[in-house]
MDAnalysis code that builds the backbone (N, CA, C; Angstrom):
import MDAnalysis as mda
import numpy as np

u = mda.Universe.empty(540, n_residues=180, atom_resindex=np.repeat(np.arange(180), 3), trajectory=True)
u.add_TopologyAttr("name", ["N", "CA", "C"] * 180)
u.add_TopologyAttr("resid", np.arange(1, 181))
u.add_TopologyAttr("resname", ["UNK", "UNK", "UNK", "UNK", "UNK", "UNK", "UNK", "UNK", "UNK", "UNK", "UNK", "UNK", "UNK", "UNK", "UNK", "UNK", "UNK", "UNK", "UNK", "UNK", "UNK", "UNK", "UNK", "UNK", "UNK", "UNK", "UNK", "UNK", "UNK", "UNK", "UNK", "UNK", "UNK", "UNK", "UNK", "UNK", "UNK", "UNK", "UNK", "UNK", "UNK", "UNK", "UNK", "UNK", "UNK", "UNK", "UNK", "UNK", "UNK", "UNK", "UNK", "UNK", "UNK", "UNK", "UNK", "UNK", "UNK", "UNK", "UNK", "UNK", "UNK", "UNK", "UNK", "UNK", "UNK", "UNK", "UNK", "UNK", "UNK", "UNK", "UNK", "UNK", "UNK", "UNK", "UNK", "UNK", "UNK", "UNK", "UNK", "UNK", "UNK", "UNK", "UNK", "UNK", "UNK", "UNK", "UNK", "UNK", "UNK", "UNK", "UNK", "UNK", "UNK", "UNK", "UNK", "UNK", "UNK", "UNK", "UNK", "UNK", "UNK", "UNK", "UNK", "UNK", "UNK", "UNK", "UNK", "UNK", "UNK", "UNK", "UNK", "UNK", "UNK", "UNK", "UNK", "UNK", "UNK", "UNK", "UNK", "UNK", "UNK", "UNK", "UNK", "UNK", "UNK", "UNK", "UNK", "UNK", "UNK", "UNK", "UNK", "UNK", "UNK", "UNK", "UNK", "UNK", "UNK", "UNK", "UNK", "UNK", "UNK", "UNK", "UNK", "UNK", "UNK", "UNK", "UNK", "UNK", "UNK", "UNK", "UNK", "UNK", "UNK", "UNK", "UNK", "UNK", "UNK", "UNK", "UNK", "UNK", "UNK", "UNK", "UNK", "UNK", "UNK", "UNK", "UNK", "UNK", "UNK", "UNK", "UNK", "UNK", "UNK", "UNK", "UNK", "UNK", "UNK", "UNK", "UNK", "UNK"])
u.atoms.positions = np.array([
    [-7.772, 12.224, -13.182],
    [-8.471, 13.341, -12.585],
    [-9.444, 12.817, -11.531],
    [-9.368, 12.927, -10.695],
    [-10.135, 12.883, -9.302],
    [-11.675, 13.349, -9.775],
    [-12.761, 12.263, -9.297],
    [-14.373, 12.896, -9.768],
    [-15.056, 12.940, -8.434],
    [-15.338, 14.475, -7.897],
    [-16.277, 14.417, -6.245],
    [-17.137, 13.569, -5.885],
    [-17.660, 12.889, -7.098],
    [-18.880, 12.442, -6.670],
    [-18.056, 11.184, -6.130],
    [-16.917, 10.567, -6.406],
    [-16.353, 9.195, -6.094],
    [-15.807, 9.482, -4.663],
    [-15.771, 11.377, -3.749],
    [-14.450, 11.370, -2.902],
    [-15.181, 11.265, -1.770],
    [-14.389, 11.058, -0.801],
    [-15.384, 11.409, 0.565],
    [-15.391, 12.325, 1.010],
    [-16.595, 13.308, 1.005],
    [-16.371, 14.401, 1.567],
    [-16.894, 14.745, 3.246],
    [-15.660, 15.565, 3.660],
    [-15.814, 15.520, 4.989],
    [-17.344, 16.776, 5.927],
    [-17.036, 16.323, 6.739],
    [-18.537, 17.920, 7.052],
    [-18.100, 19.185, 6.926],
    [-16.775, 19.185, 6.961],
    [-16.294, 20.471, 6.842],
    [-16.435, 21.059, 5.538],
    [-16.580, 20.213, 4.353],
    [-16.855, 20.349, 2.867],
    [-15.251, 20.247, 2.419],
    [-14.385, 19.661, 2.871],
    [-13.159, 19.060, 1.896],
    [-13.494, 18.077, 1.700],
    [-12.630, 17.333, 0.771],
    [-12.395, 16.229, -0.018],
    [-11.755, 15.253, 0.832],
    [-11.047, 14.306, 1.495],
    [-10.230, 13.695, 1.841],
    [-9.151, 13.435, 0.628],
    [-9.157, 12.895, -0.592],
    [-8.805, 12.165, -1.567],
    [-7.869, 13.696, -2.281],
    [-8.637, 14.776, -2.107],
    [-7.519, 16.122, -2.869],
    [-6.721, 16.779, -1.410],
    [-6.878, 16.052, -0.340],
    [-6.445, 16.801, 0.217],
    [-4.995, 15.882, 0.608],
    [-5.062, 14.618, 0.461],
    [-4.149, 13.569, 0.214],
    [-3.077, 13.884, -1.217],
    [-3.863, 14.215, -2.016],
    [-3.214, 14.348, -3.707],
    [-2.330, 15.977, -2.910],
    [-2.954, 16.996, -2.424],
    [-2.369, 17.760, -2.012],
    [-0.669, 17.734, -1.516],
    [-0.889, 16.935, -0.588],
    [-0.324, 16.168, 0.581],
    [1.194, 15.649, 0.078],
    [1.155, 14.831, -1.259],
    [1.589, 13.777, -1.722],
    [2.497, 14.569, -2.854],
    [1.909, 15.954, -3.698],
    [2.865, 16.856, -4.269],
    [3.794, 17.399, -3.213],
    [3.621, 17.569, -1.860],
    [4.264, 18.268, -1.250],
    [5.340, 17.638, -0.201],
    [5.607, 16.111, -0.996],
    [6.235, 15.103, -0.550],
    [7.962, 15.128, -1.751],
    [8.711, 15.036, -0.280],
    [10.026, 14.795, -1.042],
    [10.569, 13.233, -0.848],
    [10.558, 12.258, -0.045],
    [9.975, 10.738, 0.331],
    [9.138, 10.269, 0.065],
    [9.716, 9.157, -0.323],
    [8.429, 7.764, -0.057],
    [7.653, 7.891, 1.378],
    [6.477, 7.724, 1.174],
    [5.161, 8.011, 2.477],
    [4.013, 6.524, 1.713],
    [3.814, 6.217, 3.005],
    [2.960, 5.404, 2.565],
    [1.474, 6.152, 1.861],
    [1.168, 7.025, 1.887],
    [0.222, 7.815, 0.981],
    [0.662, 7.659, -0.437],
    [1.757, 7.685, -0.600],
    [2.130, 7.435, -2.219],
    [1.929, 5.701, -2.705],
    [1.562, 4.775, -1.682],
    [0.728, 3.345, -2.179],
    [-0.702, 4.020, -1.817],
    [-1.246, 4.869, -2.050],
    [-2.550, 5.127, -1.726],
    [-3.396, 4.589, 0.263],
    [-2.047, 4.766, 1.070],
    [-2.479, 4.043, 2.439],
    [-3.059, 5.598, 3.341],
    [-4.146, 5.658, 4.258],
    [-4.131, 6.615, 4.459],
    [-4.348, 6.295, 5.701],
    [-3.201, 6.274, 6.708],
    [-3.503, 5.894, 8.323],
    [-3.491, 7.428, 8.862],
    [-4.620, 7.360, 9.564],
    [-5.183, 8.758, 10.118],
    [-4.149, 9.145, 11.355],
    [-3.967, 7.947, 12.042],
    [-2.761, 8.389, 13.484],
    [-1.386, 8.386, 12.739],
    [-1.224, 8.475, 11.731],
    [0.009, 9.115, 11.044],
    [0.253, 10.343, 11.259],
    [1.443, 11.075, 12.155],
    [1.540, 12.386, 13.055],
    [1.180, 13.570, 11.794],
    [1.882, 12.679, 10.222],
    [2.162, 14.036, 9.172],
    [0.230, 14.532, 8.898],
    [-0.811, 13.986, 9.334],
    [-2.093, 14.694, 9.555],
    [-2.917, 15.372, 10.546],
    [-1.420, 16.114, 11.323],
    [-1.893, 16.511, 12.498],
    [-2.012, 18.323, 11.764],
    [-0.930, 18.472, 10.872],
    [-1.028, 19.578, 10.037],
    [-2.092, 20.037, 9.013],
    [-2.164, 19.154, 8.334],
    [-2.587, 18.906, 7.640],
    [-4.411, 19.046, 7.544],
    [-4.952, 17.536, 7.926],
    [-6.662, 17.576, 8.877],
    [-6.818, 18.931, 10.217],
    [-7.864, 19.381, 10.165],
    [-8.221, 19.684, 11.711],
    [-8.604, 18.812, 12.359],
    [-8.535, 19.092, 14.091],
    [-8.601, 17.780, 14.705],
    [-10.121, 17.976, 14.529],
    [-10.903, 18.241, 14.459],
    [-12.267, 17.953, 13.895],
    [-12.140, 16.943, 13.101],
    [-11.607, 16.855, 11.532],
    [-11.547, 16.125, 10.941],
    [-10.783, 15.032, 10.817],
    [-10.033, 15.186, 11.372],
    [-9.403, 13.756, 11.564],
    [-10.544, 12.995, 12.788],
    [-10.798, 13.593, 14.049],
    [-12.293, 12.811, 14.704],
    [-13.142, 12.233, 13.760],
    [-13.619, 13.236, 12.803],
    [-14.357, 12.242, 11.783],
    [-14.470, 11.591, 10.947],
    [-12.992, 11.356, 10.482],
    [-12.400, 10.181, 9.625],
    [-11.900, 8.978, 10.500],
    [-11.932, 8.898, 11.887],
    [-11.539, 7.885, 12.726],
    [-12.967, 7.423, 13.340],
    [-13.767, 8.041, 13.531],
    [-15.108, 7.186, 13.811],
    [-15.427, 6.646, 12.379],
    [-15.309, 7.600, 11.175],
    [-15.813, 6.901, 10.264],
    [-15.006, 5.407, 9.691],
    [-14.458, 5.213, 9.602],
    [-13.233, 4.157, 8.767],
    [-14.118, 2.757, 9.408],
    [-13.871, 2.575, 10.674],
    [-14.301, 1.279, 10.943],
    [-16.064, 0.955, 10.378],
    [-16.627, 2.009, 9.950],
    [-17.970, 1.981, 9.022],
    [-17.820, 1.665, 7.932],
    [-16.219, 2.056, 7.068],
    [-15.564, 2.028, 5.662],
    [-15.054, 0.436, 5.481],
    [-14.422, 0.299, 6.905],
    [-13.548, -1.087, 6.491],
    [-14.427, -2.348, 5.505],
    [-14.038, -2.902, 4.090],
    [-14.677, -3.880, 3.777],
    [-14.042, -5.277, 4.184],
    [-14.550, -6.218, 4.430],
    [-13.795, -7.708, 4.639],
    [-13.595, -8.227, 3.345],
    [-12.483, -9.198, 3.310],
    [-12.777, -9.739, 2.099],
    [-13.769, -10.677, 1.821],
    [-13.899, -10.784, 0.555],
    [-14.713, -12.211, -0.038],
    [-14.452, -13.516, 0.433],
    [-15.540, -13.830, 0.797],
    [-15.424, -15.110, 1.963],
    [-14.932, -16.142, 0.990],
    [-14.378, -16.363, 0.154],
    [-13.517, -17.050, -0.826],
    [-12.156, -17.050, -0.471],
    [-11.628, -15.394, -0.132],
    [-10.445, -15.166, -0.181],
    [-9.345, -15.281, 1.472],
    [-10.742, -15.279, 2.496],
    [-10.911, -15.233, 3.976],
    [-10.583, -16.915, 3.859],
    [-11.088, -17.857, 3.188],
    [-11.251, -19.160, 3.403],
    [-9.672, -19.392, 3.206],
    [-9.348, -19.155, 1.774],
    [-8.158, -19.398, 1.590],
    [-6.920, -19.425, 2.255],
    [-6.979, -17.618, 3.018],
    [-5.877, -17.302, 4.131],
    [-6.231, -18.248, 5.645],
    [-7.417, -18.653, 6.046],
    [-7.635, -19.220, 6.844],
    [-7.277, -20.854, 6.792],
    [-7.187, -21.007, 5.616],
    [-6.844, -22.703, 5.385],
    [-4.484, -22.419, 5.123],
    [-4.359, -21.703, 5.166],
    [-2.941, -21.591, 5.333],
    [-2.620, -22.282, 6.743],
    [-1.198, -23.076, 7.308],
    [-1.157, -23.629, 8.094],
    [-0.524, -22.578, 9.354],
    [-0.921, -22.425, 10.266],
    [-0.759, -21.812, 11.560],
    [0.820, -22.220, 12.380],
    [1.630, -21.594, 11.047],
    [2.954, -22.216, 11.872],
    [3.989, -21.002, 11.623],
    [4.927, -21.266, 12.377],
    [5.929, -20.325, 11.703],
    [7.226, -20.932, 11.004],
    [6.793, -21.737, 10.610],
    [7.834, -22.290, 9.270],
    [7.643, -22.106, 8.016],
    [8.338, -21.194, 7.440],
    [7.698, -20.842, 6.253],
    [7.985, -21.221, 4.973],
    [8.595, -22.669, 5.038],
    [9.188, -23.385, 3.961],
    [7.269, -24.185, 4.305],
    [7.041, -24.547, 5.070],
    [5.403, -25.452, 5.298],
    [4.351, -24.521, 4.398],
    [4.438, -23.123, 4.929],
    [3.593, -22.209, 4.537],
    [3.955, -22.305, 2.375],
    [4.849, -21.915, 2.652],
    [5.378, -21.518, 1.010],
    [4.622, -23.244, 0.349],
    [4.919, -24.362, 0.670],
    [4.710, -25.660, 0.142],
    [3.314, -25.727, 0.192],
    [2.331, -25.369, 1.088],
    [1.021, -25.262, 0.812],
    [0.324, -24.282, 0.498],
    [1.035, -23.131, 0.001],
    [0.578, -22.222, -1.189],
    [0.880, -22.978, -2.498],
    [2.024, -23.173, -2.663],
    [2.168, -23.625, -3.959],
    [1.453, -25.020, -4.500],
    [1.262, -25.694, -3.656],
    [-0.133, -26.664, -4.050],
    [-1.319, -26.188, -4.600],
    [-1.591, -24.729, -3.904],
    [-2.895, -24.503, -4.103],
    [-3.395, -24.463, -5.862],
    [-4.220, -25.063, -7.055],
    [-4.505, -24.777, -7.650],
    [-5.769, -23.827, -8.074],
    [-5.341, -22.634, -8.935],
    [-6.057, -21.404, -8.569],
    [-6.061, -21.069, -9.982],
    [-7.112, -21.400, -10.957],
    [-7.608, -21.202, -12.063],
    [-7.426, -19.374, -12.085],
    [-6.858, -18.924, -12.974],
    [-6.444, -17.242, -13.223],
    [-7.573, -16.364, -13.665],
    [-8.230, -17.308, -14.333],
    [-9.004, -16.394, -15.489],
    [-10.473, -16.775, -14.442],
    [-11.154, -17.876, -13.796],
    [-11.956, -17.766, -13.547],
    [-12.067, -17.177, -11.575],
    [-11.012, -17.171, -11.008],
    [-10.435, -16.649, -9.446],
    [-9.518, -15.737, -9.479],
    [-9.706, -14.791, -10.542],
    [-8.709, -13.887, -10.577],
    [-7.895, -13.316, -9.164],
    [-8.696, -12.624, -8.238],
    [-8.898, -12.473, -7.220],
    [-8.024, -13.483, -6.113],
    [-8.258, -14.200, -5.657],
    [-8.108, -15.662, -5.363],
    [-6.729, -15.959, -5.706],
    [-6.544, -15.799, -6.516],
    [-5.414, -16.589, -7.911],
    [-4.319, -15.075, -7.240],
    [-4.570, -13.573, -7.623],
    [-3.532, -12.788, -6.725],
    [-2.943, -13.287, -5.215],
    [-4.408, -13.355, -4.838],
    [-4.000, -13.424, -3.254],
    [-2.783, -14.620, -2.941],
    [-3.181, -15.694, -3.434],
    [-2.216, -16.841, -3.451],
    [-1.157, -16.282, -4.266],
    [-1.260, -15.746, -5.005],
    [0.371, -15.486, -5.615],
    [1.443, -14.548, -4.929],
    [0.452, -13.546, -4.387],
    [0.745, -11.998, -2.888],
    [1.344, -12.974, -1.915],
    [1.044, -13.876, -1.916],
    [1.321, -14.375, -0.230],
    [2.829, -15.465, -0.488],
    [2.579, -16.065, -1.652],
    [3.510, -17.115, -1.867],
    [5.212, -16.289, -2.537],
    [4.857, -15.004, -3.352],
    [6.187, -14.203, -3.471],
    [6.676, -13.771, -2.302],
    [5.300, -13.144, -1.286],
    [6.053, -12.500, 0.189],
    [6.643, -13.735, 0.815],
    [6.268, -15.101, 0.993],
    [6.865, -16.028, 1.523],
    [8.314, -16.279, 0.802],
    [8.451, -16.134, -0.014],
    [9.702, -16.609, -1.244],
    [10.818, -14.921, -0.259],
    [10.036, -14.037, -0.287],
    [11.141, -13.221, 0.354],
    [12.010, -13.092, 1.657],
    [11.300, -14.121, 2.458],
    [11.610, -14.857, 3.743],
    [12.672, -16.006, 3.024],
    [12.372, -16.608, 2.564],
    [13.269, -18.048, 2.539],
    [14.392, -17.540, 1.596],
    [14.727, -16.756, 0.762],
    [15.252, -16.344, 0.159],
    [16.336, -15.015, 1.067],
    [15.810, -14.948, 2.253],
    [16.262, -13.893, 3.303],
    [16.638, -12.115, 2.685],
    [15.584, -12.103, 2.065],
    [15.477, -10.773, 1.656],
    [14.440, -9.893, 2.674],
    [13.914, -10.634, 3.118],
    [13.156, -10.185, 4.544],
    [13.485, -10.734, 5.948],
    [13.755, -10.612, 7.151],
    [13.130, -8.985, 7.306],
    [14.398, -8.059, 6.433],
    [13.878, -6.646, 6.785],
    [14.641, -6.156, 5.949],
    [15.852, -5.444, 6.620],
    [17.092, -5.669, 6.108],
    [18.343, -5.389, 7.014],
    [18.979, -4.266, 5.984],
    [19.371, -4.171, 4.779],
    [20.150, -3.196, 4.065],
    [19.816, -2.706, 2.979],
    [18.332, -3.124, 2.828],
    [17.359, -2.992, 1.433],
    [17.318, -1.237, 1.151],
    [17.529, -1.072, 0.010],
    [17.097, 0.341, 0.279],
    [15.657, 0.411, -0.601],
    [15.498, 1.935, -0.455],
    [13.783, 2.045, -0.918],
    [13.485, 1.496, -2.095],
    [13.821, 1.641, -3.050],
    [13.562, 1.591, -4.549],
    [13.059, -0.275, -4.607],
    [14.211, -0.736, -4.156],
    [13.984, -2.397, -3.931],
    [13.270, -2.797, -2.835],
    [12.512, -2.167, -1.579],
    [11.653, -2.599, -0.878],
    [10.156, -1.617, -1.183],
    [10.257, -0.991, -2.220],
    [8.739, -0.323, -2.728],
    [8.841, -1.776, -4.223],
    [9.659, -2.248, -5.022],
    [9.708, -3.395, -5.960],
    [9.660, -4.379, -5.424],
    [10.092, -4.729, -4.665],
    [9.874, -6.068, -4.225],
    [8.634, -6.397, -2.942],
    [8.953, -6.053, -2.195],
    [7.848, -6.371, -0.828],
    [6.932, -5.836, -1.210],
    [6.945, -4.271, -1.992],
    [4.918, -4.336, -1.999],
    [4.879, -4.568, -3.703],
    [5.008, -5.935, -4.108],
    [4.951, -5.690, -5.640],
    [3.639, -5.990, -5.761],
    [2.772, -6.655, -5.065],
    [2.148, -7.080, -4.724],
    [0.495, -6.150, -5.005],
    [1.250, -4.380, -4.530],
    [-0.116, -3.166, -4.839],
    [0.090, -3.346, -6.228],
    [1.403, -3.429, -7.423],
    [1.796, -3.308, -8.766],
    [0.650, -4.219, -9.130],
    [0.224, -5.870, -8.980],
    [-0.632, -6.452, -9.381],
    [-1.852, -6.745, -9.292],
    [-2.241, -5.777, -8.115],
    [-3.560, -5.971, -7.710],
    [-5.051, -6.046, -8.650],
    [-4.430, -4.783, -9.012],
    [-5.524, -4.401, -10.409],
    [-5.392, -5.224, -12.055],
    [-4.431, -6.174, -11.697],
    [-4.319, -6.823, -12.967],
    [-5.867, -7.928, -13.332],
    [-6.272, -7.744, -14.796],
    [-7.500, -8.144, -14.843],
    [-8.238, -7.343, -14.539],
    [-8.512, -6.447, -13.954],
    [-9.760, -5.596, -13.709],
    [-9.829, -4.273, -14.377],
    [-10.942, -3.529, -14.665],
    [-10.990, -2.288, -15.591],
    [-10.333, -1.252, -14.489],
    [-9.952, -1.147, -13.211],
    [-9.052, -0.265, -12.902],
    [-7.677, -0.683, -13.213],
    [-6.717, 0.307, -13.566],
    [-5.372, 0.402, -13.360],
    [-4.382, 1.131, -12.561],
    [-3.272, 0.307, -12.440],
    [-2.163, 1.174, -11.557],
    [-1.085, 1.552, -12.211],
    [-0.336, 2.844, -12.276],
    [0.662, 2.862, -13.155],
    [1.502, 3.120, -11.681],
    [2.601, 3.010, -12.192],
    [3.998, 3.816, -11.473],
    [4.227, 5.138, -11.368],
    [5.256, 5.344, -11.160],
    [5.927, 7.012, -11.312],
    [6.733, 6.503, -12.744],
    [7.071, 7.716, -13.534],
    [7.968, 7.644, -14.292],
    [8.781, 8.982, -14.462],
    [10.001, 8.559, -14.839],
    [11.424, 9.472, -14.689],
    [12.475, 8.860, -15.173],
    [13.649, 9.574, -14.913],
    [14.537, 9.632, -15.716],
    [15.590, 9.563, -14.159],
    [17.008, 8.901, -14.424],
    [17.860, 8.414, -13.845],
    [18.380, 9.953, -13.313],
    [18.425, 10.740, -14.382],
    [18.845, 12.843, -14.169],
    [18.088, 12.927, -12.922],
    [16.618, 12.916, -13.226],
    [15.772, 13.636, -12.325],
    [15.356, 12.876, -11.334],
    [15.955, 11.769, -11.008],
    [15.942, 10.771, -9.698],
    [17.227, 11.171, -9.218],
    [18.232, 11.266, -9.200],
    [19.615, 12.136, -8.847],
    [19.442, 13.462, -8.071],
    [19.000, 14.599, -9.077],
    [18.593, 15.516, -8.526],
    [17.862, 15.630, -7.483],
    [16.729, 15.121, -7.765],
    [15.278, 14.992, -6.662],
    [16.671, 14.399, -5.013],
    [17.000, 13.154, -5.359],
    [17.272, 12.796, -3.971],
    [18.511, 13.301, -3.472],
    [19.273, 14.461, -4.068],
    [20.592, 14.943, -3.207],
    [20.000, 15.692, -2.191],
    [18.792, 16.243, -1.964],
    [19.014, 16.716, -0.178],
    [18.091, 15.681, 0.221],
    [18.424, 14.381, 0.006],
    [17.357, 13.195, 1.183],
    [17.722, 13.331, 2.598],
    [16.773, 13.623, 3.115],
    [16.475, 12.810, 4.452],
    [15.639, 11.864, 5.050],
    [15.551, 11.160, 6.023],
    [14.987, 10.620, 6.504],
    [13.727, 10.023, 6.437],
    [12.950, 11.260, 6.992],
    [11.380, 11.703, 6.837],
    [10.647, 11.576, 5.610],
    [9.464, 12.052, 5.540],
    [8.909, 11.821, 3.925],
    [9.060, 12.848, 4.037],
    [9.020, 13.583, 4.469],
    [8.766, 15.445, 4.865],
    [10.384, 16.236, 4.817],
    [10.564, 16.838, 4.501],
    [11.899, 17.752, 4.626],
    [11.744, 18.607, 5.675],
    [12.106, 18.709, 6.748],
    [12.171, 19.941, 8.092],
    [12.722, 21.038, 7.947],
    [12.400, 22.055, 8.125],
    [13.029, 22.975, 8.436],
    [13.859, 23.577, 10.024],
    [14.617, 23.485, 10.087],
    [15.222, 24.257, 11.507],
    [14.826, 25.766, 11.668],
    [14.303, 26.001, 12.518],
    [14.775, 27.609, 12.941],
    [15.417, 27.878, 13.466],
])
């Protein structure tokens, strides 16, 4: 359940966060809103926001953006500046990264060294992947984020029936169109 006091509320007096949850029931596709991403020049919030509010979620964000922990900045910065990614993958996997006391740290190196494994392994870029295996594999990465910490992430859950059903009129879009 969504708590106001946690949402951002806009001047207009909406929510951003219910108006996303809104958004996201009224989704027949995968949208990057369903990893919790909320890019404002994404066209599907031209409906959605007034352009009032979308103005004031785009001045605001770069006030929102946090950096990471200059721990985790060091780390990606000590990666080698190449594009060989058998070099890259070999000096991740050196890195020793205590779990329990760099939890944090210890993801990031593990985020970076599976996405590298999906390159050398040529599962990336992506040529015939379909969704199910590029929301599991390439972002498995949101699946572990919260591991160790008092937040959690669950999945969707369903049934093989109601994944059938749901996707016989797929298209494209996250959105279903209508023609007139």
């Amino acid at each position: 359940m969504l708590n106001k006091k946690h949402m951002w509320k806009l001047s207009s007096g909406r929510y951003v966060e219910k108006v996303m949850r809104d958004f996201t029931l009224k989704l027949n596709y995968e949208h990057p809103l369903c990893s919790v991403i909320l890019d404002v020049d994404d066209s599907h919030w031209v409906d959605t926001f007034t352009p009032d509010e979308l103005i004031e979620m785009k001045q605001a964000i770069p006030a929102q953006t946090q950096h990471l922990p200059s721990h985790m900045e060091d780390s990606i910065s000590n990666i080698p500046k190449t594009s060989d990614i058998k070099e890259i993958f070999t000096h991740l996997n050196k890195q020793i990264i205590d779990p329990y006391e760099h939890r944090d740290t210890y993801w990031l190196r593990m985020s970076l060294q599976n996405t590298a494994d999906l390159f050398i392994t040529k599962y990336l870029p992506i040529t015939t992947q379909n969704e199910r295996e590029l929301i599991q594999l390439a972002w498995s990465f949101i699946q572990t984020a919260y591991d160790g910490s008092k937040l959690t992430l669950s999945s969707e859950r369903g049934c093989l029936s109601s994944m059938n059903q749901k996707n016989k009129k797929r298209r494209v879009a996250a959105i279903e169109i209508t023609l007139l």
